[in-house]
C-alpha positions in Angstrom: -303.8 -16.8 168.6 -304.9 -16.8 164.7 -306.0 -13.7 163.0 -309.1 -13.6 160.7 -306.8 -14.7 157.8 -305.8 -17.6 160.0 -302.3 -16.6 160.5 -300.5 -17.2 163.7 -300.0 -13.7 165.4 -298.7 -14.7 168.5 -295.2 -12.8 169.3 -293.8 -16.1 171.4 -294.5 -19.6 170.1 -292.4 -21.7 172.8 -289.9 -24.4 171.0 -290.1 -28.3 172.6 -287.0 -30.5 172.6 -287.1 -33.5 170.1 -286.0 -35.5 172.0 -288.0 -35.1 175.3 -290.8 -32.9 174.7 -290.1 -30.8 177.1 -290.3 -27.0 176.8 -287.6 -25.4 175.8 -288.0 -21.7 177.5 -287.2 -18.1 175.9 -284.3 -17.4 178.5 -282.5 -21.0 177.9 -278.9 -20.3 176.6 -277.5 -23.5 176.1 -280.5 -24.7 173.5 -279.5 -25.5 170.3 -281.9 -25.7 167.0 -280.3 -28.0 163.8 -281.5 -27.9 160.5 -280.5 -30.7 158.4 -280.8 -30.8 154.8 -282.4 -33.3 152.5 -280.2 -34.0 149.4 -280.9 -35.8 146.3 -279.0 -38.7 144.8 -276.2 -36.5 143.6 -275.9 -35.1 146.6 -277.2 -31.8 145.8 -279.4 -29.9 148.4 -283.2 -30.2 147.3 -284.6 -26.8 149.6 -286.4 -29.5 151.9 -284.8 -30.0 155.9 -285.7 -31.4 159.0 -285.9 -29.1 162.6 -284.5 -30.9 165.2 -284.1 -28.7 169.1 -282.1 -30.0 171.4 -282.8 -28.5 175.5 -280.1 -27.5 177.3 -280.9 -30.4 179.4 -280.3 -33.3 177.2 -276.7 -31.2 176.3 -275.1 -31.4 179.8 -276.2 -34.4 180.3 -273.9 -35.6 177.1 -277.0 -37.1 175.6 -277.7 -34.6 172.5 -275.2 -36.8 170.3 -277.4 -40.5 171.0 -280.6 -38.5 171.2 -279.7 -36.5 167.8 -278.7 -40.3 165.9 -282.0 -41.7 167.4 -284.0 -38.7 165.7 -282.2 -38.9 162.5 -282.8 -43.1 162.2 -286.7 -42.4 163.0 -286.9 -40.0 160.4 -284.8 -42.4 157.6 -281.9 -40.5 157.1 -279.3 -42.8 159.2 -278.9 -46.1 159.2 -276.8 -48.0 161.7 -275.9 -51.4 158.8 -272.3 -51.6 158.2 
């Protein structure tokens, strides 16, 4: 819901996994939310970063590391060349 200003108001925006698109409910313990950090060429943090959430789902299934590489090579900040 937006207020006249067009702010978002609502107390509860759900999360959705990355990785799945599923919805990641408020009571869901094992859920984990990453931030990573963009860096320039000298390595030093430039205030910009990604939001990756993983569901508790994709963790107990030992998926969240493969799912979490796939993410970071869509986005350009892995590559997989030797």
């Amino acid at each position: 819901m937006q207020n006249d200003e067009g702010r978002i108001v609502d107390l509860y925006l759900p999360r959705k996994c990355s990785a799945t698109n599923r919805l990641i409910p408020a009571k869901e313990h094992s859920a984990v939310q990453l931030n990573v950090g963009l860096v320039d060429e000298n390595g030093v943090y430039s205030g910009e970063f990604y939001t990756f959430a993983l569901a508790g789902f994709i963790r107990s299934r030992g998926e969240s590391d493969a799912c979490l590489n796939r993410l970071l090579h869509e986005k350009g900040l892995l590559t997989f060349s030797k």
